[in-house]
Each structure stands twice: as C-alpha cells, then as structure tokens.
C-alpha positions in Angstrom: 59.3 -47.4 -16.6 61.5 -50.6 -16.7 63.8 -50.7 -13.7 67.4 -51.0 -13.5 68.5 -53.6 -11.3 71.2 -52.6 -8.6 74.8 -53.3 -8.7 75.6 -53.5 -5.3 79.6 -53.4 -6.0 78.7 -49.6 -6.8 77.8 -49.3 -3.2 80.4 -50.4 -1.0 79.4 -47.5 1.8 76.6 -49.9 3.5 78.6 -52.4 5.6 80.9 -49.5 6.9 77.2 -47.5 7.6 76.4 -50.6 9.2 79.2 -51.2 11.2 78.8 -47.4 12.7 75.3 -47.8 13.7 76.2 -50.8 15.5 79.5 -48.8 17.5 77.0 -46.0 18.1 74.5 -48.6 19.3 76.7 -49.8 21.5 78.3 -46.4 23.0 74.7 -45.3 23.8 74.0 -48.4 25.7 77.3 -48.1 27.6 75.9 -44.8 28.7 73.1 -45.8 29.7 73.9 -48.7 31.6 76.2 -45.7 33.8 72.8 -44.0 34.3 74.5 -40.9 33.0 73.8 -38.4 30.3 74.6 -38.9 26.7 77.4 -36.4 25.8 75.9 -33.1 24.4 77.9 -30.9 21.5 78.4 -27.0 23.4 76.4 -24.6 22.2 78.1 -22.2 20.5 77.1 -19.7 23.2 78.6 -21.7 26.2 81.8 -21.6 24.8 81.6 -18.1 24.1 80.8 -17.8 27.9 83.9 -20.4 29.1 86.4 -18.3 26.8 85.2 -15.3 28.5 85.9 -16.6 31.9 89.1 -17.9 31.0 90.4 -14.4 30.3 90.1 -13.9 34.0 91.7 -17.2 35.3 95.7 -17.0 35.9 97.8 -18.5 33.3 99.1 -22.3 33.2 102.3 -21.1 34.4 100.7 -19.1 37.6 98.3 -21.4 38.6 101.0 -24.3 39.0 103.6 -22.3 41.1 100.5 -21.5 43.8 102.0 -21.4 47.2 101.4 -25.6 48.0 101.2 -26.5 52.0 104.0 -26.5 53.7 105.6 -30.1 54.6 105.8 -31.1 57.6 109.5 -30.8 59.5 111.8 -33.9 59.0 112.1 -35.7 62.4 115.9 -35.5 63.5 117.6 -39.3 63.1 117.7 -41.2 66.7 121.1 -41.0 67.6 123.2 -44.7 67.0 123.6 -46.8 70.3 126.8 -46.5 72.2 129.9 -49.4 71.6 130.9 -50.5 74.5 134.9 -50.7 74.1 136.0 -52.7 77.5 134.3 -53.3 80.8 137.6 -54.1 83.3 136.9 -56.2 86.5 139.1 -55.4 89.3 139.1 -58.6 90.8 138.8 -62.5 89.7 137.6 -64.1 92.8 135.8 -62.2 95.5 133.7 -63.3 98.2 130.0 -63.1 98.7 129.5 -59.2 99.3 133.2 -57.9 98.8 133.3 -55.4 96.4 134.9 -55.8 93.0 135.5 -52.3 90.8 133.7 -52.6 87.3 135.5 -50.0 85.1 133.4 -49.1 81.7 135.0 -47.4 78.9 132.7 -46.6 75.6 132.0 -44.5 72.6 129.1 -43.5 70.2 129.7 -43.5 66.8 127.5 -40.5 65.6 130.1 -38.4 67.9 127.7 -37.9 70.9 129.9 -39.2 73.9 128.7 -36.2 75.6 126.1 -38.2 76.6 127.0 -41.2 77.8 126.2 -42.5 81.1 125.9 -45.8 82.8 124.3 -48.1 85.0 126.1 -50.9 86.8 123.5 -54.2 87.8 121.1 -51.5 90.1 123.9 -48.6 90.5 124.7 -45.7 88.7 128.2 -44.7 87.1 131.0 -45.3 85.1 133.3 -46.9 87.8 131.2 -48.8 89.9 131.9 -50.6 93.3 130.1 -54.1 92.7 128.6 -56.1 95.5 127.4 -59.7 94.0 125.6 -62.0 96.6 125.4 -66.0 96.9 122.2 -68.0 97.3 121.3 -70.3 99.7 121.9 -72.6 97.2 125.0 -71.4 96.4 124.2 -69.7 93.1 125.0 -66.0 92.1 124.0 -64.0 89.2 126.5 -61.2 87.6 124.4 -58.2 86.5 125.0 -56.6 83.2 126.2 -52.7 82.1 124.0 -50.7 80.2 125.2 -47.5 78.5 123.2 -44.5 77.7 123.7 -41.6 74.8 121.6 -38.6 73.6 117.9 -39.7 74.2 118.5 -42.7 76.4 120.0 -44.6 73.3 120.9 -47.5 75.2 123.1 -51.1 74.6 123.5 -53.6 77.5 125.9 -56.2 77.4 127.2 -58.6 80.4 129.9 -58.1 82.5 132.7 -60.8 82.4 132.3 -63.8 84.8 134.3 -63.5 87.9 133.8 -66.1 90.4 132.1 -65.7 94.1 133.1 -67.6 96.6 131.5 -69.0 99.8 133.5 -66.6 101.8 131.9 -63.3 103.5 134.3 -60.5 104.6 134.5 -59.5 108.0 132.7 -56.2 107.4 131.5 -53.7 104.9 132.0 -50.0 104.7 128.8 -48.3 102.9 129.6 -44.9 101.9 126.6 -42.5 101.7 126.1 -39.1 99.8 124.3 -36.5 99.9 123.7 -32.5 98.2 124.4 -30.4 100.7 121.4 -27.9 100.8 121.3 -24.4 98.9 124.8 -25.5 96.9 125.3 -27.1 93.8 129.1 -28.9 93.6 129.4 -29.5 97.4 128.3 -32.8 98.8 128.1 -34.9 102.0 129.8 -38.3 102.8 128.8 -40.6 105.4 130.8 -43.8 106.2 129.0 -46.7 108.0 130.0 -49.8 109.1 128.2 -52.6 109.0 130.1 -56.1 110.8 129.1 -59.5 109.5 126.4 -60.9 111.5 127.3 -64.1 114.1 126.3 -67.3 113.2 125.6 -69.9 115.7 128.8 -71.5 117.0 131.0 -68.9 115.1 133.2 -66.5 117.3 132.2 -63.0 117.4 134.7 -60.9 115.6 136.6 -58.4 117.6 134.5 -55.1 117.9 135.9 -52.4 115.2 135.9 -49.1 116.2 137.1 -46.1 113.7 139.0 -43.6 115.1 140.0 -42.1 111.5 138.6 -41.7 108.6 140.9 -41.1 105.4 138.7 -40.2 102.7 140.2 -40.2 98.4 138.3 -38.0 95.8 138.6 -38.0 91.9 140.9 -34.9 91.9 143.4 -37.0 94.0 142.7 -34.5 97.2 142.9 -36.8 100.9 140.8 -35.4 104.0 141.6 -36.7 106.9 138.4 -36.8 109.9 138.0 -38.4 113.2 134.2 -38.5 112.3 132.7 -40.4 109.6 131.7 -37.5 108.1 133.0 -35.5 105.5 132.2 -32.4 102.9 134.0 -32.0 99.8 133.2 -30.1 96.5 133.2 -32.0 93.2 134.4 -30.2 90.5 133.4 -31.7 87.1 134.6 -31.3 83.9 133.4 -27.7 82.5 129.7 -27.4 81.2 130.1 -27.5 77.7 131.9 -30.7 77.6 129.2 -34.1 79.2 126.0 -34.2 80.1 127.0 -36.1 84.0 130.4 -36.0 85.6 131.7 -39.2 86.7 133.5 -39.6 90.5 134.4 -42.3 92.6 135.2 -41.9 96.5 136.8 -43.8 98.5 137.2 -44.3 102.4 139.7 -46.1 104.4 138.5 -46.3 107.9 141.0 -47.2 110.5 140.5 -48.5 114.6 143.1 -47.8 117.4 145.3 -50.4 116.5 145.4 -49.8 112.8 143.0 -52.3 111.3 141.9 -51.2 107.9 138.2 -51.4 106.3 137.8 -49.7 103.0 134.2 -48.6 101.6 133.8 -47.0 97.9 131.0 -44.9 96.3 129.9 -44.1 92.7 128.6 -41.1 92.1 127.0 -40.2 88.2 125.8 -36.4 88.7 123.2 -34.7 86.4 125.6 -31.4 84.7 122.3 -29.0 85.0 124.7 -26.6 83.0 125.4 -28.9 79.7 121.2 -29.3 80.2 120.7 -25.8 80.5 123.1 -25.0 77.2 122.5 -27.9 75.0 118.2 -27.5 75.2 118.6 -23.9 75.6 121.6 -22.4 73.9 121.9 -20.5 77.8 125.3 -20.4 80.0 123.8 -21.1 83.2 125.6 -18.6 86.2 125.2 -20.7 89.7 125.7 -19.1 93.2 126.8 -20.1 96.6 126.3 -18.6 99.8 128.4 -17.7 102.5 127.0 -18.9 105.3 124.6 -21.2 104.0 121.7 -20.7 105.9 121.2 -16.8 106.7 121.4 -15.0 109.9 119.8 -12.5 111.7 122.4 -9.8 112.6 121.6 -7.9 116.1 120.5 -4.7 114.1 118.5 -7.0 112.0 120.2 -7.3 108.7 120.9 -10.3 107.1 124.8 -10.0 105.5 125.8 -12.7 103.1 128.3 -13.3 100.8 127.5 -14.8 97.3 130.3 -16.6 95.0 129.0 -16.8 91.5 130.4 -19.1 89.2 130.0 -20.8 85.9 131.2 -24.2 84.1 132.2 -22.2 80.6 135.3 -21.4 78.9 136.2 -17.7 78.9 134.4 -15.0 81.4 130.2 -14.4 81.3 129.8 -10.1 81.0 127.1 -9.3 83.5 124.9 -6.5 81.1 121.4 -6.5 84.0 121.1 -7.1 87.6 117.0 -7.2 88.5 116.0 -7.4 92.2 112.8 -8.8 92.8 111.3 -8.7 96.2 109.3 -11.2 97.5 106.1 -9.9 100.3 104.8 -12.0 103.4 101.6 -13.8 102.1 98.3 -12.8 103.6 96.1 -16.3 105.1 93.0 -14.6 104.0 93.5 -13.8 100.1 96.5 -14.1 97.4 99.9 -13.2 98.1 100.8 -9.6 97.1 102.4 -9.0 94.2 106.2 -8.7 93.8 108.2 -6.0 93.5 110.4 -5.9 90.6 113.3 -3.4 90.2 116.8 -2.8 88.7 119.7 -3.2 90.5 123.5 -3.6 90.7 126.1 -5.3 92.2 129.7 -4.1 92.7 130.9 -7.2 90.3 130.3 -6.9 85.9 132.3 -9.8 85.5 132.1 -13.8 86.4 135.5 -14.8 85.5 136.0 -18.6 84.4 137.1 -21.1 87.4 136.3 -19.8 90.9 134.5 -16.9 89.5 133.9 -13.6 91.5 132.6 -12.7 95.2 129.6 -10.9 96.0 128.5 -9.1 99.7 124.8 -8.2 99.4 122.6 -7.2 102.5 119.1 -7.3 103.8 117.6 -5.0 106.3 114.7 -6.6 107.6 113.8 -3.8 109.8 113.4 -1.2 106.8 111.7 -4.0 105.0 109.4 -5.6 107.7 106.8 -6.8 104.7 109.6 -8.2 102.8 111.0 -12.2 103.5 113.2 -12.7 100.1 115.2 -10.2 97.8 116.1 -12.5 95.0 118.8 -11.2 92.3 118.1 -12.0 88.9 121.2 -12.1 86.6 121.8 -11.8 83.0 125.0 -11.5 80.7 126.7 -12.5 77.6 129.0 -15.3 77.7 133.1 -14.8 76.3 132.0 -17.1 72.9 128.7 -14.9 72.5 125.5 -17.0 74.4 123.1 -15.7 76.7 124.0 -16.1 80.6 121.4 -16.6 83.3 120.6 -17.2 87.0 119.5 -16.0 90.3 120.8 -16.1 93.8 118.4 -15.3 96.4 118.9 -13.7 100.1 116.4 -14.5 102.9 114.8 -13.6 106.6 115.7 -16.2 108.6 112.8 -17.6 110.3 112.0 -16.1 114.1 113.8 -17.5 116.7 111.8 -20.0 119.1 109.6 -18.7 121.8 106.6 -20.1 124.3 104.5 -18.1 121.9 105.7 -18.7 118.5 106.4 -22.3 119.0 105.2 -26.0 119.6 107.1 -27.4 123.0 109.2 -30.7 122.1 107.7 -33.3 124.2 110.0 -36.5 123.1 112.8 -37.0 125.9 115.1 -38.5 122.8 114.7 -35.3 120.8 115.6 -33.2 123.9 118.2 -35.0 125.1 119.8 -34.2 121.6 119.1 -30.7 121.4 120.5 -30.2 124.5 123.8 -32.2 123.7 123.7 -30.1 120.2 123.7 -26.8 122.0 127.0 -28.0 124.4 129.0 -29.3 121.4 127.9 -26.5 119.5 127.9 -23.9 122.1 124.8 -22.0 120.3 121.7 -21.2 121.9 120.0 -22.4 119.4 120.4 -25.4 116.8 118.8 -25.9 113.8 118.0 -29.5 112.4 120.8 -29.4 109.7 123.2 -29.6 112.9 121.1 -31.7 114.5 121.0 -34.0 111.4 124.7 -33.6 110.7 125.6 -34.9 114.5 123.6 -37.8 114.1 126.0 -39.0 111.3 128.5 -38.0 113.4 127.8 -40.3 116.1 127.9 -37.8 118.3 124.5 -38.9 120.3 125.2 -42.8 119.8 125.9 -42.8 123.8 122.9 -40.8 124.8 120.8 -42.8 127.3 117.1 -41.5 127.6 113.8 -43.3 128.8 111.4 -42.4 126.0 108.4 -43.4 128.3 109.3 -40.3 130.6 107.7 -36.8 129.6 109.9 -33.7 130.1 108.7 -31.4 132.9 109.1 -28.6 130.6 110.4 -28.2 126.6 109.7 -25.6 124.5 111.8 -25.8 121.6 110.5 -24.9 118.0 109.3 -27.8 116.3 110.3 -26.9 112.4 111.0 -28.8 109.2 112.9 -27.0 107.4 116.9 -27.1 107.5 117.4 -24.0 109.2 115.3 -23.9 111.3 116.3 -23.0 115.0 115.7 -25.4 118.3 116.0 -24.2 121.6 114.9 -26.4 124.7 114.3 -23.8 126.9 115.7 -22.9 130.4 
C-alpha cells in the first residue's frame, strides 16, 4: 500500500484542539489549587427534582416584597443653641460687693424660647443681682451668662466689662426665699442685713436698725412689713407658654430716721405644669389648702377648704373624683391596703385664673384607722387634653402629752416656745411658727443660760412642720 503523505493545510483544527486542551488544563488546575470540586453537568433527574420544588416556592415578585425588619426610629434633631441678643449692665462702676443688675434678653432659632433659661456667674435667672468681689491683690474676675433651651442646649458668652472699684458699701441686704410648704405659687422672703465689717483704725458705722420693710414684686404689687418677713404668691405666665417663670424682688429696708438699704433676689422657678404637658400631653390641676396645716376640730373633724386651680387657657371639665383612703401602718407587718372609692365634690368645673373653692371634711372619729383621704381628680381640659391631680386632707398629729412625747431639755428651745405661745397666744406651737419667728427676729433679745437644765419641759419634740410644741405647765 503506498502511503499518501499528509497535507497539513487540510487540517487546520489541531492548533485550535490544542489551544483548548491547554485552557481546560489550566481551568482544572485552577480548581484544584481551591481544593474544590470540579463542576459536575446535573443529572437529568436533579433537575427534574429542582423544577418540582420550584412549583412550591413563591414567585420572584412575592418573595422580594417579604415583610423586611423594621428600621429603627430616626433620632429627633438636637435643638440649635440659643442667640444671645443683649446682656444690659445696670451699672459702670460699682464697688467691691454692690450689686449691679445683669439683664439677658435671647432667642432660639428653631422656635423653642419656651425653654430658655439662665444662669448668671453662680446664680440662677434672667435678671440677676450681681455681686463681683476684689482680690487682695486687687484683681476681679466678671463671670459669664450661659443660656439654656430644650435639652440643656446651652451658649455662654461674657458679660460686658464694668469696672470694680476699691470701695465696699456700707452694708448688704441678702434677700432669702423659700416654698412655703403644702403650696405651689406662694413663697417666703427673708431680708438680712449684713454691715461691713470694722477694720482696724476705721470708725464703726452707725448701727442700722430696720423698722420697715417695703418689699416690690414682678406684678408691680408693694407690701409694706415691720418684720423682715414677707409671703407673697407668684403668678407666672400660664402653663402652656415657658418651661420657668422669671421674677425679680426687691426690698427697700428703712431705720428710724429714714436711711435706705436695698437688697434684690432672682428667682428662676421650675413651671411643673409646662413639664407635666409638654412630656405628657396632661393639664396638670394644683390645689391649695385653706389652712395649711390641718386641725383638729373639738368634735374631731378635720374641715378644710381646697382652691383648685390650673395654669391653662379655657376651663378643665372635672368628668371623675376617686377618694382613696389611706390606713395607719401596723410596726409588725406591711401597711394595709388602701381603700379606693368614687367620689364627688360639689364643684365640675375648674374655671381658668383663680379657679374654684372646695370644702371637704374628715371625721376622724368615724374613721379612727384612717390618717389621709386623698382626692384624686380627672377632667378634660377646654382645648381637649387630659387633666390630672390630687389634693389630699389629713389627721393632724396628736397633741403633746407626758406620754406621747419626748420632754425638751434645751433652755434655748424653751425659752422660745414659751415666747411663741405669748405672741401667738396658742397653747401649742408648731415648728413652722417657731421657724417663721426666728426670721422674724422675734427671739433675737431672748437671754437664756444654755448650761442650766429646765426643772421640768415636756414639749413634743417633732420634725415635721406641723407639728405641735407645748412646754408644759
């Protein structure tokens, strides 16, 4: 057989051949340098079995609208910080401790003035009676003003320089405050004077001694007291409109023969109604009683007289009145539990501004387990929000016997329990009168020998306001 030699341009197929063998080459060693499987072709079974179970999955369109999980709630933006528009200072020159009046005006921008309040070097308030002292070396630092909005959003800036001179004044009036207890607009104000101390080879200045007190408030009312004492209600702006009310009082303080000393005090008060509605959504209903501590009548009911108010716009619809009765405690267990009950009371409405009077009653001898009925109110407000509060009426505690009570064994304390009850002309006194004489300066004369022991004292020793002293017979 004579062979045909072979024409390889017939047989262009073998470098393309060759050049696949090599890529397959290649794509298996890939593979296997992964240390995973070669790809396998499906059986024709298998993906008879995956088009089976695809019949029973949801559709493209399903299974990408499945509920996804829920995001999670945006955080509100932080309020901006407060502009501060103009700090005025009443003064240019002072001396070293005179007061000088630093006035603060400012706004928010994110319209949240409702906010704002202030602090003045280490004082509180918008108007705020400054007292800058000099060194030793003759130096004085001027605090700043820091203003605060909706989260304590904050901005300080300096106040303007005023000069302090090396001068001190005569004296200083300090004006004290105070909440008067079981009452939420009425405060205390104590004036005290305080002369400069004498330096050695300086005359003494001439004693000054205040025989009247006129005292100035922010709604432009004047009390006039021959104590340096005095009790006024502050009145705020209504609830829904700031989150503090601002006031300033003043004192002028005046000796026999005229002489004048004048004290101021800032006062920045918390609004508990603004809190109340603005974290709350509720229109807060607020109660004060008439007298303020409760008393024990002979037949043994307690009668007092309740005026509930609100800070709103428009009157607050009283739709429940629960009562809910508060039992003595036992020493060996738990306290019993309270009773709680529906009740009424002869008033459905709390009108805006003064609001409306209430006379409830406690008889202590029909209820002998019983120390506290408080009423718990609710009501719809004129604009549609939910009103709340209680008032509360109470025994008085027992009155002070050998038996019931510890004897008072400091002459000092005697000797002012005993002036109490002449001034007073009560049997008894509590500690609120004998705290309120003591600002009064109504025991600053009393003379006693604290080393001497009484021969006999048995007053109750108590520490709550109202509770009564007597130092026996």
């Amino acid at each position: 057989m004579t062979s045909i030699p072979e024409n390889r341009s017939h047989r262009p197929w073998r470098p393309v051949l060759l050049l696949a063998l090599l890529a397959l080459g290649g794509l298996v060693g890939w593979l296997l340098s992964r240390g995973g499987p070669a790809p396998e072709a499906p059986d024709s079974q298998a993906a008879t079995r995956a088009h089976e179970a695809s019949e029973d999955a949801p559709p493209p369109a399903l299974a990408a609208t499945a509920t996804p999980p829920k995001a999670a709630p945006a955080a509100a933006p932080r309020p901006a910080p407060p502009i501060v528009d103009e700090i005025r200072v009443e003064k240019q020159e002072v001396c070293s401790g005179e007061e000088n009046l630093i006035s603060v005006r400012a706004h928010t921008p994110d319209g949240h003035d409702a906010y704002l309040h202030y602090t003045v070097g280490s004082g509180t308030g918008q108007r705020m009676p400054l007292r800058v002292w000099r060194n030793d070396d003759g130096t004085y630092e001027i605090p700043t003003v820091t203003v605060f909005t909706k989260d304590n959003v904050a901005v300080t800036v300096p106040i303007p320089t005023y000069q302090v001179k090396e001068c001190e004044p005569e004296r200083l009036v300090h004006v004290l405050s105070r909440r008067q207890p079981n009452s939420e607009d009425d405060f205390e104000f104590l004036a005290k004077v305080a002369e400069r101390p004498v330096r050695p080879g300086q005359p003494a200045p001439r004693p000054f001694v205040p025989v009247r007190y006129v005292w100035t408030f922010d709604d432009e009312t004047t009390q006039t007291t021959t104590v340096p004492t005095v009790s006024h209600t502050l009145l705020g702006k209504t609830g829904a409109d700031s989150m503090y009310s601002q006031h300033l009082v003043r004192v002028d303080a005046y000796d026999a023969v005229g002489q004048k000393a004048t004290g101021r005090s800032s006062l920045q008060v918390l609004n508990t109604s603004f809190e109340n509605f603005d974290k709350k959504g509720i229109v807060t209903l607020l109660a004060v009683g008439t007298p303020r501590f409760p008393v024990l009548d002979e037949d043994g009911v307690v009668r007092q007289s309740f005026r509930l108010y609100h800070r709103f716009r428009g009157p607050v619809q009283l739709t429940k009145v629960t009562t809910i009765r508060a039992f003595h405690g036992n020493k060996e267990g738990p306290p019993p539990p309270e009773q709680v009950d529906v009740a009424s009371l002869p008033v459905s409405e709390v009108p805006e501004g003064k609001g409306a009077e209430v006379k409830v009653t406690f008889d202590t001898k029909a209820e002998p387990d019983v120390f506290a009925i408080t009423y718990a109110l609710e009501g719809i407000s004129a604009d549609g929000h939910r009103a709340r509060g209680t008032f509360s009426i109470m025994r008085p505690p027992p009155k002070p016997t050998r038996e019931n009570s510890n004897p008072v064994t400091d002459p000092v304390l005697l000797a002012k329990v005993k002036r109490a009850r002449e001034l007073l002309k009560q049997e008894f006194v509590t500690d609120e009168d004998l705290f309120r004489l003591e600002r009064e300066g109504r025991f600053a004369d009393l003379k006693v020998d604290a080393s001497q022991k009484p021969a006999q004292a048995t007053p109750a020793r108590g520490t709550s306001p109202g509770r009564p002293r007597n130092p026996g017979r």
